[in-house]
C-alpha positions as a Markdown table, in Angstrom:
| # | Residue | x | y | z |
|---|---|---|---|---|
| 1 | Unk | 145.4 | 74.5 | 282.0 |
| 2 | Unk | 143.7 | 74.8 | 278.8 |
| 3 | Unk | 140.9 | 72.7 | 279.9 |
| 4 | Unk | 139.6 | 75.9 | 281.7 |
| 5 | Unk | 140.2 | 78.2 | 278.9 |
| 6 | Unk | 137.3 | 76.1 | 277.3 |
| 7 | Unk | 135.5 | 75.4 | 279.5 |
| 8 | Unk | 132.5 | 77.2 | 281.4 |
| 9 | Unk | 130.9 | 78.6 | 278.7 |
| 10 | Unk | 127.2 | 79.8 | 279.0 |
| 11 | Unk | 125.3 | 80.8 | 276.1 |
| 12 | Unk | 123.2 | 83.8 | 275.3 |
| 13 | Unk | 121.2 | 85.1 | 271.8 |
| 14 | Unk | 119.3 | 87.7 | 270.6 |
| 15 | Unk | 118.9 | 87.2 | 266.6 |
| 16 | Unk | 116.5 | 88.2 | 264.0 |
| 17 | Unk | 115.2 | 86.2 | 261.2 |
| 18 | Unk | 114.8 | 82.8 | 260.5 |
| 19 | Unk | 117.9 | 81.8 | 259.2 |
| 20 | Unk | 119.8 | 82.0 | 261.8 |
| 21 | Unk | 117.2 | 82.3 | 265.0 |
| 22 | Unk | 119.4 | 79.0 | 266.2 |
| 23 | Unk | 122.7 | 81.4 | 266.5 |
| 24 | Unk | 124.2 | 81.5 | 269.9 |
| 25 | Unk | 127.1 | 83.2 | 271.5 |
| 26 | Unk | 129.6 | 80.6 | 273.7 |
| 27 | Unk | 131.3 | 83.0 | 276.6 |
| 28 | Unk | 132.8 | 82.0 | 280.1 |
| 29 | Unk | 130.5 | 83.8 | 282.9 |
| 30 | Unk | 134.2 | 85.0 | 284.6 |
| 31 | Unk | 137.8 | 85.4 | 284.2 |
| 32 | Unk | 140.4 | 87.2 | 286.3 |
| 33 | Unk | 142.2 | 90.6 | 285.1 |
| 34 | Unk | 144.8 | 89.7 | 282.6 |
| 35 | Unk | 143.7 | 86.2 | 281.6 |
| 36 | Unk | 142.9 | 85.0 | 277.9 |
| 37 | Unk | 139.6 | 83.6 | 277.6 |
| 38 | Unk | 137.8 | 81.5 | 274.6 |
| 39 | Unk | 134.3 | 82.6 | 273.0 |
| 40 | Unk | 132.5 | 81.0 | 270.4 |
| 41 | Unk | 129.8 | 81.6 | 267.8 |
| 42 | Unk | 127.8 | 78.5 | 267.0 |
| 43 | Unk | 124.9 | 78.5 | 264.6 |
| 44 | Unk | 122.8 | 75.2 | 263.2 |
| 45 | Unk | 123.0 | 77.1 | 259.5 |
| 46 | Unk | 125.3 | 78.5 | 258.1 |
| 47 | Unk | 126.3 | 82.2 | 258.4 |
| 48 | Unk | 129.3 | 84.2 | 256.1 |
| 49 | Unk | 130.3 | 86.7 | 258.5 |
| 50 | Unk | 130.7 | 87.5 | 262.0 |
| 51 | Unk | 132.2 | 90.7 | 263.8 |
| 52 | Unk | 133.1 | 90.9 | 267.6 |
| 53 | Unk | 133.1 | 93.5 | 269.7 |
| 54 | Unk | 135.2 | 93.6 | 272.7 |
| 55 | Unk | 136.3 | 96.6 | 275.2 |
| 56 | Unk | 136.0 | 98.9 | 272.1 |
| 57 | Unk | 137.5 | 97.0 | 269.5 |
| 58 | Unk | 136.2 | 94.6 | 266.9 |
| 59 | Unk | 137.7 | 91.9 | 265.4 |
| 60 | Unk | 136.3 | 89.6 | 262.7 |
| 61 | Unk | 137.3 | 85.8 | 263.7 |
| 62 | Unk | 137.6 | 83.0 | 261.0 |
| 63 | Unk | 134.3 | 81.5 | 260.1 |
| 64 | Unk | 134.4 | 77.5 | 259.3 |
| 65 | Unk | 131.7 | 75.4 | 257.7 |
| 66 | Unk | 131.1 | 72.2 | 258.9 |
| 67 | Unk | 128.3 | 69.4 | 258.6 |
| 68 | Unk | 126.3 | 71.0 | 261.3 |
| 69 | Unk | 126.3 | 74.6 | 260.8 |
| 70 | Unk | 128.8 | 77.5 | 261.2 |
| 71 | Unk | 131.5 | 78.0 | 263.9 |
| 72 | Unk | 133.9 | 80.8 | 265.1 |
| 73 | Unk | 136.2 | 80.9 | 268.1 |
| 74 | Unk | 138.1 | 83.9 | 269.1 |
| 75 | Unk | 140.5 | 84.5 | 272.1 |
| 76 | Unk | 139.6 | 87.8 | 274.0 |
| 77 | Unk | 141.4 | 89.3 | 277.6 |
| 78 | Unk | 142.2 | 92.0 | 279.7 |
| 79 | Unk | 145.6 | 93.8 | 280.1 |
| 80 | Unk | 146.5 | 93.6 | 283.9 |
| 81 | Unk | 148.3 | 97.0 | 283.3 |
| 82 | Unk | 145.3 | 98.4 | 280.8 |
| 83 | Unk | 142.1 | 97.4 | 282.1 |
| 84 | Unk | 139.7 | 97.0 | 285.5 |
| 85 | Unk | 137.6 | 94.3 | 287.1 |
| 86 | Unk | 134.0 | 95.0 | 286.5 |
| 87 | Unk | 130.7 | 93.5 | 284.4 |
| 88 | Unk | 132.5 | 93.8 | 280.3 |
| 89 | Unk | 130.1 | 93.0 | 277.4 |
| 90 | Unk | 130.6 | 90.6 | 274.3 |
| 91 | Unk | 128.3 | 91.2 | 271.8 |
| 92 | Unk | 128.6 | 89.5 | 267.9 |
| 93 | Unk | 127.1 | 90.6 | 264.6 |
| 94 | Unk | 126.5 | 87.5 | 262.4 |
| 95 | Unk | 125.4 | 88.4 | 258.4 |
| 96 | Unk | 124.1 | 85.6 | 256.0 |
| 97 | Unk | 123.2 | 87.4 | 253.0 |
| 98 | Unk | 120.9 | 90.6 | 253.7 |
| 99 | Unk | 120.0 | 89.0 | 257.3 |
| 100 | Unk | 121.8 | 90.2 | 260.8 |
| 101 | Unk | 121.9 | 88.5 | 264.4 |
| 102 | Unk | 123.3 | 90.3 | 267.0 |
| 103 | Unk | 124.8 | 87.7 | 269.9 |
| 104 | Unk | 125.4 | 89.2 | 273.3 |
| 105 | Unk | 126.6 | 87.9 | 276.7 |
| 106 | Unk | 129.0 | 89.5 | 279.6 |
| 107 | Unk | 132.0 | 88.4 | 281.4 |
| 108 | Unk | 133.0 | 89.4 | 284.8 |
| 109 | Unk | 136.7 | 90.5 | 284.8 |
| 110 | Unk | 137.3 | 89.6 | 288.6 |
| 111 | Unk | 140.5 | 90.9 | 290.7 |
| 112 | Unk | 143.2 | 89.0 | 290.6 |
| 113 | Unk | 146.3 | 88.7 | 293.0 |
| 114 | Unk | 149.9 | 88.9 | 291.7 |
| 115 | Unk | 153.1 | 88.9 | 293.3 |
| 116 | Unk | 155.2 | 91.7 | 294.1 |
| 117 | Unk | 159.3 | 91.1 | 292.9 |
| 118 | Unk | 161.9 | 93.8 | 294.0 |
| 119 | Unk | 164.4 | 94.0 | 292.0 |
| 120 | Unk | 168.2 | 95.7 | 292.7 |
| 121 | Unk | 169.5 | 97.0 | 289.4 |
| 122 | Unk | 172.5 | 99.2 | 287.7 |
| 123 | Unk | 170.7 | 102.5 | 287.8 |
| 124 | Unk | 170.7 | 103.2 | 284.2 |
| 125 | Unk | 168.7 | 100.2 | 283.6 |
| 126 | Unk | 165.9 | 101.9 | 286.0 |
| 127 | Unk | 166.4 | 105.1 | 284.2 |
| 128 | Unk | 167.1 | 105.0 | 280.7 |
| 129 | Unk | 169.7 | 108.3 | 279.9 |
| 130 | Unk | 167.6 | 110.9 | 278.4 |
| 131 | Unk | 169.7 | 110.9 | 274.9 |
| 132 | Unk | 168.0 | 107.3 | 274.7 |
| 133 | Unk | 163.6 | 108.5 | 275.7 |
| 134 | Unk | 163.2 | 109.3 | 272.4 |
| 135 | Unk | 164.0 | 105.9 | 270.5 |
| 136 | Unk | 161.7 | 104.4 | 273.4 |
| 137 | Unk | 158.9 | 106.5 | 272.1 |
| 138 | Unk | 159.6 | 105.7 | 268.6 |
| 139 | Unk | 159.6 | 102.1 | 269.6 |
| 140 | Unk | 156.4 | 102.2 | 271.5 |
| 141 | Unk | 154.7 | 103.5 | 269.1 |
| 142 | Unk | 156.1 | 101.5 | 266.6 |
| 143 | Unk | 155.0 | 98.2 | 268.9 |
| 144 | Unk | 151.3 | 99.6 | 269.6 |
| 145 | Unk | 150.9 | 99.8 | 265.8 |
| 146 | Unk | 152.1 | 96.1 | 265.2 |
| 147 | Unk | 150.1 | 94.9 | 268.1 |
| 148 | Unk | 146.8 | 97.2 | 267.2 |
| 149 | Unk | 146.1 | 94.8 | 263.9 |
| 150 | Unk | 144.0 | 92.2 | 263.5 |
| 151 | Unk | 144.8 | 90.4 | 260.4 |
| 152 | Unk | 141.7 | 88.5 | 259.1 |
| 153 | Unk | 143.1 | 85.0 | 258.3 |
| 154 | Unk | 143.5 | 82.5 | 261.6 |
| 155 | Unk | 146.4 | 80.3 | 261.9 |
| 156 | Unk | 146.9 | 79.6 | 265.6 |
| 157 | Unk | 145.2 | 76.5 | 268.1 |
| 158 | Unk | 145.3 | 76.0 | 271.3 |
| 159 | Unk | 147.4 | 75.1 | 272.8 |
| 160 | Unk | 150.3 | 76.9 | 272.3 |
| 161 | Unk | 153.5 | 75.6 | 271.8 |
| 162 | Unk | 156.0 | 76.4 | 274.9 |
| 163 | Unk | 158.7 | 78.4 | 273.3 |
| 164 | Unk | 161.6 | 77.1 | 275.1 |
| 165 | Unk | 161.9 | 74.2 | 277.8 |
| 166 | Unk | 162.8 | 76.1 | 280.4 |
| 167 | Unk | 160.9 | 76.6 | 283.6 |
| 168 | Unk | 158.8 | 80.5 | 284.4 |
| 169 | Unk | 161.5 | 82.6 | 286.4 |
| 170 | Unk | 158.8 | 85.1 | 286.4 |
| 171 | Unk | 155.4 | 85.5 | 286.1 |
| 172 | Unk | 152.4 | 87.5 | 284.4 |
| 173 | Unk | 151.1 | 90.4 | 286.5 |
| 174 | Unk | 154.0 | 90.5 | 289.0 |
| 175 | Unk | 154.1 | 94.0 | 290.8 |
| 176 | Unk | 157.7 | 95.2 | 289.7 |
| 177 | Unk | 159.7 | 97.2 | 292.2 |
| 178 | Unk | 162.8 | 98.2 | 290.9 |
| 179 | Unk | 165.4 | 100.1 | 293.4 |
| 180 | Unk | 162.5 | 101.0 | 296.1 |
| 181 | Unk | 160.1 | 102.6 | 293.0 |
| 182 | Unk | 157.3 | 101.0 | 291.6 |
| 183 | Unk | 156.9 | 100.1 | 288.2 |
| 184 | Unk | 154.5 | 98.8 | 285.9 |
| 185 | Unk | 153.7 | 95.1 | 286.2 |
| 186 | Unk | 155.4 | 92.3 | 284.4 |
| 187 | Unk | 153.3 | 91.6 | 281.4 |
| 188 | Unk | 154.7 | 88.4 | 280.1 |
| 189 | Unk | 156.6 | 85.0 | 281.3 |
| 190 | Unk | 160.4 | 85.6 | 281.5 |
| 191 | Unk | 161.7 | 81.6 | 281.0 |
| 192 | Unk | 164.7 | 80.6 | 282.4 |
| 193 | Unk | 167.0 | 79.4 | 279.5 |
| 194 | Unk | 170.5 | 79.1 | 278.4 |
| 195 | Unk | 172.5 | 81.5 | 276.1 |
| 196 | Unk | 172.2 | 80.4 | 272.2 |
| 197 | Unk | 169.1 | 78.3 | 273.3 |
| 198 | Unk | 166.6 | 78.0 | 270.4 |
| 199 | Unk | 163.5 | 80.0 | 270.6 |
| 200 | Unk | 160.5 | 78.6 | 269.2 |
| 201 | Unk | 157.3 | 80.0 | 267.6 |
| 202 | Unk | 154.4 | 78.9 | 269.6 |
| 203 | Unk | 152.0 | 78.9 | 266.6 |
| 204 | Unk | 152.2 | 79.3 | 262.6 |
| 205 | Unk | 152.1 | 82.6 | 261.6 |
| 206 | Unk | 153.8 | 85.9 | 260.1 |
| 207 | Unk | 157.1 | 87.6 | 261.5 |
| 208 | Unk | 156.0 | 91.6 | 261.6 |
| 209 | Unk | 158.6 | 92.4 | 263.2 |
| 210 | Unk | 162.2 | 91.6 | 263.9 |
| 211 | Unk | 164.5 | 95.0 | 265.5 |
| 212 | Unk | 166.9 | 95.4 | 267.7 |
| 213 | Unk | 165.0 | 97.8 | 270.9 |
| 214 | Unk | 166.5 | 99.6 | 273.6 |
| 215 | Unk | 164.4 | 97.8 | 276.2 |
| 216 | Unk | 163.5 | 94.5 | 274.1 |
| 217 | Unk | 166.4 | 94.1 | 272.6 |
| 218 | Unk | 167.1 | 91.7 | 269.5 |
| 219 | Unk | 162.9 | 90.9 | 269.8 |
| 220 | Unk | 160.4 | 89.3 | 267.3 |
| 221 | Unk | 157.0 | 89.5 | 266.7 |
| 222 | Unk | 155.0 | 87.0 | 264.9 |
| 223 | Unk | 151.4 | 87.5 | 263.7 |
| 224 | Unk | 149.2 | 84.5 | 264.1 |
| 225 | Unk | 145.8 | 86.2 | 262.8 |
| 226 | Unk | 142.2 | 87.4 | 264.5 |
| 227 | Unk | 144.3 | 89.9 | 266.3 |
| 228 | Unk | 146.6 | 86.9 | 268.1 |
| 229 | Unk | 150.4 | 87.8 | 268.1 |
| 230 | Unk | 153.5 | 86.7 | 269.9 |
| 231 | Unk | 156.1 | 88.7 | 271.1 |
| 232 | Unk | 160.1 | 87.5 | 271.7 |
| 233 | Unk | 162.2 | 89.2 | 273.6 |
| 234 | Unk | 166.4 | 89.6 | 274.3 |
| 235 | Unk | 167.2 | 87.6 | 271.8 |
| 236 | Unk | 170.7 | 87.2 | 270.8 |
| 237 | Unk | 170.3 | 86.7 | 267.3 |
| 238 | Unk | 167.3 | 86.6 | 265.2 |
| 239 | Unk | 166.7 | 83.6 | 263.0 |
| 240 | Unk | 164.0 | 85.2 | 260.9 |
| 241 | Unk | 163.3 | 88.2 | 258.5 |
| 242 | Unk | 160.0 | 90.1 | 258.6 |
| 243 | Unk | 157.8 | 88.6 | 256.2 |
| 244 | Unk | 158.5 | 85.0 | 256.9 |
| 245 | Unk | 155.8 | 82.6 | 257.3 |
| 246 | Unk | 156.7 | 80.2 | 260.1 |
| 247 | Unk | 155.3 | 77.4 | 261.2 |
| 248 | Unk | 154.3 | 76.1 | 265.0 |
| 249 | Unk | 157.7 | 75.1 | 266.6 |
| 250 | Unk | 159.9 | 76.7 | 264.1 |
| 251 | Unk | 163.3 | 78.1 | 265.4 |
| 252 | Unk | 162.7 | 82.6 | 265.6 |
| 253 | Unk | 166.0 | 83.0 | 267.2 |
| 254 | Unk | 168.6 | 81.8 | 269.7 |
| 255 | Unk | 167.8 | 83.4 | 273.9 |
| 256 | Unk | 170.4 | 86.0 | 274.9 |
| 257 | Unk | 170.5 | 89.0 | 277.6 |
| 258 | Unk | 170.1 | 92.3 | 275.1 |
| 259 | Unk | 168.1 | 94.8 | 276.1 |
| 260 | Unk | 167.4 | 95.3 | 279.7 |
| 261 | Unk | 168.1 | 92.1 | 281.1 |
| 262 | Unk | 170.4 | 91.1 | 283.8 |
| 263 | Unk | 171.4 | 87.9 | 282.2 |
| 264 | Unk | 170.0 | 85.1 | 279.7 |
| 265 | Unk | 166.4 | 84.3 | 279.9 |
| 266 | Unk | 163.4 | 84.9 | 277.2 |
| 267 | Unk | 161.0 | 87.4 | 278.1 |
| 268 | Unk | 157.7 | 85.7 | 276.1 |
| 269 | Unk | 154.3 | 87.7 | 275.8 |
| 270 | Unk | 150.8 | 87.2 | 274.1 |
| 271 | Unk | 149.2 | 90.2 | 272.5 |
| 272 | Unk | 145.0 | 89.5 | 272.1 |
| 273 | Unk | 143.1 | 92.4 | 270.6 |
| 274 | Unk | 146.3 | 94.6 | 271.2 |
| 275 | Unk | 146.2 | 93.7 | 275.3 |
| 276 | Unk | 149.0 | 91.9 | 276.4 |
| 277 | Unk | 147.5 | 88.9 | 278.5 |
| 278 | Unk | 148.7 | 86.0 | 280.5 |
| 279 | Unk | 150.2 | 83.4 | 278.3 |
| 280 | Unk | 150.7 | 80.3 | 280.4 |
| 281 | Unk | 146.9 | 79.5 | 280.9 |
| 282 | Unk | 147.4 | 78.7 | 277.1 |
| 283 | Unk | 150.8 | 76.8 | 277.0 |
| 284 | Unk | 151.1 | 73.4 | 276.3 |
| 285 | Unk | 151.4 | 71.5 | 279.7 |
């Protein structure tokens, strides 16, 4: 699957100067709404600095050196929930000293059908009690902070480790109808997996956040860097303390059925540039 992640690229550049008139920017001419995409920034010489600009945020990938020239890669969506199909630009700023490129190429963000899953559930589950719509703001907010950072130092690869063995009860984008009303759509893989099964982090990085939420339950969030971060969900126990650096494959915590689940499963998601995109297109197979 992650063969078309990297694949289809075409190239387009504007630049100015010299230095780096052999610049180019690497970006696949479509995806669908809610899938992850790869872009790169190539140049023959070298460059210091690059910033991207994406659906009104920018992000500055990790620049490496090699024999060649300068590289970055950075990972870019859409939010099935968030966003709309239509023409999106990608443009990149590249500085080598007191010289500027500016890179720009568009992706078409086509429709994409999901499936719709009814659901029959208690009815508080539905409809949280009102003593509780306060702590869900707090943590909403809370999570849209976490998620809204792009911390400047890369540490994850494609592709992602799977965090547990289990197979996908339920996929990315599914149309959620719980009791006859419509909900927002699923926005994440729930895996089917055992009670006290270990949880594993799909790629190195740094726990930002491990709480105890009324609709996540026991969750974690790690931080992989260049505004790529995982999220854990109904957790029965945490393994980890905010802070922690963990590695690719590391134990985060053991799967449990807190929160608003209906029984033992991880609920796994992929935050890029704050979106919440389709993780399995970047799984290991």
């Amino acid at each position: 699957m992650t063969r078309r992640i990297l694949g289809a690229l075409f190239l387009i550049c504007l630049w100015a100067g010299a230095a780096l008139a052999g610049a180019r920017l690497e970006v696949p001419p479509q995806a669908g709404l809610g899938e992850p995409f790869l872009v790169r920034i190539v140049s023959d010489r070298p460059f210091r600095d690059v910033t991207v600009y994406w659906l009104e945020r920018e992000v500055r990938p990790t620049v490496k050196a090699g024999a060649g020239g300068n590289a970055a890669e950075i990972l870019l969506g859409t939010d099935v929930l968030e966003d709309e199909p239509g023409m999106r630009e990608i443009s990149a700023v590249l500085l080598d000293g007191s010289e500027t490129a500016t890179l720009r190429g568009t992706v078409e963000v086509r429709p994409k059908d999901y499936p719709v899953q009814a659901l029959t559930l208690p009815p508080k589950m539905v409809t949280p009690p009102k003593e509780e719509l306060a702590r869900i703001a707090r943590e909403r907010e809370l999570n849209h902070r976490i998620l809204d950072q792009a911390s400047l130092r890369r540490f994850w690869a494609l592709p992602l480790a799977r965090p547990v063995s289990g197979p996908v009860e339920s996929v990315y984008g599914a149309a959620r109808v719980l009791n006859g009303q419509k909900k927002n759509p699923h926005r994440g893989l729930d895996f089917d997996a055992a009670k006290g099964q270990p949880v594993l982090a799909c790629a190195t990085g740094t726990v930002v956040l491990v709480a105890n939420q009324y609709y996540a339950g026991k969750c974690v969030i790690v931080d992989h860097g260049n505004g790529v971060q995982s999220l854990y969900y109904h957790l029965s126990e945490a393994k980890v303390r905010e802070g922690y650096r963990v590695d690719r494959g590391e134990v985060l915590g053991l799967v449990g059925s807190t929160g608003r689940a209906t029984g033992p499963h991880l609920h796994f998601a992929l935050s890029v540039q704050g979106r919440l995109v389709d993780p399995l297109p970047l799984l290991e197979e």
